[in-house]
C-alpha angles and dihedrals in degrees: 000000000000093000092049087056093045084053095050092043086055095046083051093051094039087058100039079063096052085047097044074042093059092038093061099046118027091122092054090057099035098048086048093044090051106048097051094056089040088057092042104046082048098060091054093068101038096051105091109263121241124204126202125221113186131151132187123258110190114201107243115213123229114285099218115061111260089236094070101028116037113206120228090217120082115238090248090124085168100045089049091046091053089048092052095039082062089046095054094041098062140130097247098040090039089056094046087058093047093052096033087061096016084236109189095015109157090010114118096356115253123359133158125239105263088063088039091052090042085049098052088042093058086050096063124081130187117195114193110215112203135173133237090288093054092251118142120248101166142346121212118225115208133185127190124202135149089249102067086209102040077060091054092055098049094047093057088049090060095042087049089050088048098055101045096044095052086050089038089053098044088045090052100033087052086047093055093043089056096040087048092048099051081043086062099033079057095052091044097044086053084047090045088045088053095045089051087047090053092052097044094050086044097059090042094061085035101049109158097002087079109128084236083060100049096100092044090058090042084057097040093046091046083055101049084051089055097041089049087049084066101051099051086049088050089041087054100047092049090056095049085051094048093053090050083046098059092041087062094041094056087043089053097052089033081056087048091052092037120106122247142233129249086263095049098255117143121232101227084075091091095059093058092048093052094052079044091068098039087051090053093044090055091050092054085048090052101041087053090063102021133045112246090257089070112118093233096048089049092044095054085045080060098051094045093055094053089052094051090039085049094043084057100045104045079060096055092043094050098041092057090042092062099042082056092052103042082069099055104034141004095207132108097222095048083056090052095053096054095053097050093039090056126038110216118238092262089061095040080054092049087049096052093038085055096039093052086050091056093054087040084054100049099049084046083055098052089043094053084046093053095039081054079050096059093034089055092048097048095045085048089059094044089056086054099045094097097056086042090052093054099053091046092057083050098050095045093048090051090056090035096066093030074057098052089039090050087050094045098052087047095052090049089047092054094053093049097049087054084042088051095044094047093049081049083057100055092234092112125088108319146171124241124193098222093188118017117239106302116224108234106234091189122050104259091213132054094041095204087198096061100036083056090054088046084056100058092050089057101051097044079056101053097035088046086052103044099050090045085054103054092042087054085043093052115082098189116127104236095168124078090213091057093050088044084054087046089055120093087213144024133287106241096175138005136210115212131236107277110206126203121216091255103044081054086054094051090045089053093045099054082041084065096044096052097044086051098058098043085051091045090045095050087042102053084037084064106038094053087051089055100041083047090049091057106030101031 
């Protein structure tokens, strides 16, 4: 209990010394107070006032879906806006405005453009507003200036700026892209049409030795093959007959010059009765393995006519040959002369029959020579099939691709020509000022409030320091229990302070004065936070 009572007797002294503390120096804490935010709420309102203009331009997607309409400018809405934003913030476009609205004029004295176009820079200020994704929907422009509305118009000068030259940059981007692309769909259509030109002039020097010709020449060559089979089968046959030809010819002539029998028989008759028989004999040898409609059975019939038709003939012939002579002469040899100086009508018709076999023989020669010609030629285009394949391949894949580029590049061209119309249009990406420049109807810096609020900061701080300064300086002993500690000994009695009327005076007096200041410095310290709340 006793010690409770010994730590509540020491708080109440600790805080009678911050209040004997206060008491002893409150003017060195209210003059200090004071002043610093004096200083500082001054200089609020003789710094020059700035007001800020700004309005809201939201970013207006394209009108038409990009699955049926591609756009030409990339979806890069920040990279573009920085680009326009370099674009607007030069030096050119910054000193039109000055001059346009003789901004700063009579502001800082002369200085050249250069500091006039850095200082207006500094007084724009561009704010990006994007959603939860990180795209950007809008993007606020300010301006500050010390004319609000010197600051609106020029507000609405850069908005105005902002929105031509992003229509002014997609029109002009999607412009180049079409006019790049037709560039290109012209170089590829001259490279497709070279390409067209190779493969033309290569199937004119290579006409029937192309690789889509290759079954036509197998069937043709197997015709030619089968064609010249049958000529030389034919070639054959007419030799055979020509031979037979000239065998019947030399017995004809042998049967003119031959004698003849009492009865006027010749005696070459035999002989063709004897091939008449052989001839007989091999057609019984052939009907009894072939029908009679086999070439060879109805070739031998033939045979065997003519030499029927020629035996009877030769006869006549010599029948008629010896009645003629018996007038004119008896004799053997006469008989003789006549028959080797004149050939009967069965030879005459041997002769013609052999004569047109030889003709028949030698077109059949020049035919089996020029169908060698074409089978040559067409087995010569079969071996290079192959190489020819292979160029061609080379060739068509060539003009293949020149023909996909060339499609591509059209295809391209033709989006961008509906991309560039639409950003002609005005139906592509575009900005759209939502609220036109506002006009600032309080100074955006200084902020007088706050300034007000920094002051009192710093004169708390000063007077807090100052008087905290001179009670650590002063080495004179104010508490009864320190100068108790300072004593060697004990007190063992005190005497107690004895006042005159006029120290007591002069104690009221500085307690008024006191009192008083401290009233005066709150009071202005109010009043200039309320005059900087609403006028500020």
């Amino acid at each position: 209990m006793v010690d409770e009572l010994e730590e509540k007797s020491g708080e109440s002294i600790n805080l009678q010394q911050y209040f004997d503390v206060i008491r002893r120096r409150h003017m060195f804490f209210l003059i200090p107070f004071f002043l610093g935010w004096l200083v500082v709420w001054s200089a609020s309102w003789v710094l020059p006032s700035q007001y800020k203009s700004g309005t809201l331009i939201l970013v207006e997607q394209p009108s038409m879906p990009k699955d049926y309409v591609t756009p030409n400018i990339s979806d890069d809405l920040q990279a573009r806006l920085a680009s326009i934003t370099q674009q607007i913030l030069s030096r050119t476009n910054l000193l039109h405005i000055i001059k346009d609205v003789n901004l700063y004029a009579g502001q800082g004295g002369h200085v050249n453009e250069d500091e006039l176009v850095e200082r207006m820079r500094k007084d724009i200020d561009i704010e990006l507003v994007k959603d939860v994704y990180q795209h950007i929907t809008s993007f606020n422009i300010f301006f500050s200036a010390r004319d609000p509305h010197v600051a609106q118009q020029v507000t609405g000068q850069l908005t105005n700026l902002f929105i031509s030259e992003n229509l002014e940059l997609r029109q002009q981007k999607s412009e180049d892209t079409t006019k790049f692309l037709e560039q290109q769909l012209e170089s590829a259509r001259q490279n497709l049409a070279e390409q067209e030109e190779k493969v033309r002039v290569y199937k004119d020097q290579h006409l029937g030795e192309l690789p889509s010709q290759l079954g036509s020449n197998v069937q043709i060559l197997s015709g030619l093959q089968s064609q010249l089979q049958n000529e030389e089968d034919g070639l054959n046959s007419d030799r055979q007959q020509n031979a037979y030809l000239q065998s019947m010819l030399e017995q004809s002539r042998a049967l003119q010059r031959a004698p003849k029998t009492e009865n006027g028989t010749p005696l070459g008759i035999p002989a063709l009765d004897e091939e008449l028989e052989k001839l007989r004999a091999q057609l019984a040898d052939l009907s009894s393995h072939y029908t009679d409609r086999h070439p060879d059975v109805r070739k031998l019939k033939d045979q065997i006519a003519k030499t029927e038709k020629m035996r009877d003939q030769a006869l006549a012939d010599l029948k008629a040959g010896a009645t003629a002579a018996s007038g004119s002469s008896n004799s053997p040899a006469s008989m003789a002369d006549s028959v080797d100086n004149a050939d009967g009508p069965a030879t005459v018709q041997l002769q013609g029959q052999l004569k047109a076999n030889q003709i028949d023989m030698t077109n059949k020669e020049h035919e089996i020579a020029a169908l060698k010609t074409k089978i040559d030629d067409y087995q010569r285009r079969l071996n290079e099939e192959p190489a020819r394949e292979q160029q061609y391949a080379d060739l068509t894949r060539n003009y293949e691709q020149s023909k996909a580029d060339y499609d591509e590049l059209l295809k391209k061209k033709n989006s961008s020509q509906m991309a560039t119309s639409m950003e002609l249009l005005q139906q592509g990406e575009h900005f759209q000022m939502i609220d036109p420049p506002s006009l600032p109807l309080k100074p955006d810096f200084p902020n007088r409030l706050k300034f007000c609020g920094i002051g009192l900061g710093v004169g708390i701080a000063l007077g807090a320091g100052l008087a905290g300064a001179t009670e650590f300086l002063d080495d004179r002993v104010y508490d009864e229990k320190a100068l108790k500690a300072l004593l060697p000994v004990n007190v063992i009695s005190e005497i107690p302070a004895i006042s005159g009327p006029d120290e007591e005076r002069k104690q009221g007096r500085k307690l008024w004065v006191s009192w008083a200041t401290a009233g005066v410095v709150f009071a202005t310290v109010l009043l200039g936070s309320a005059i900087s709340f609403f006028r500020g």
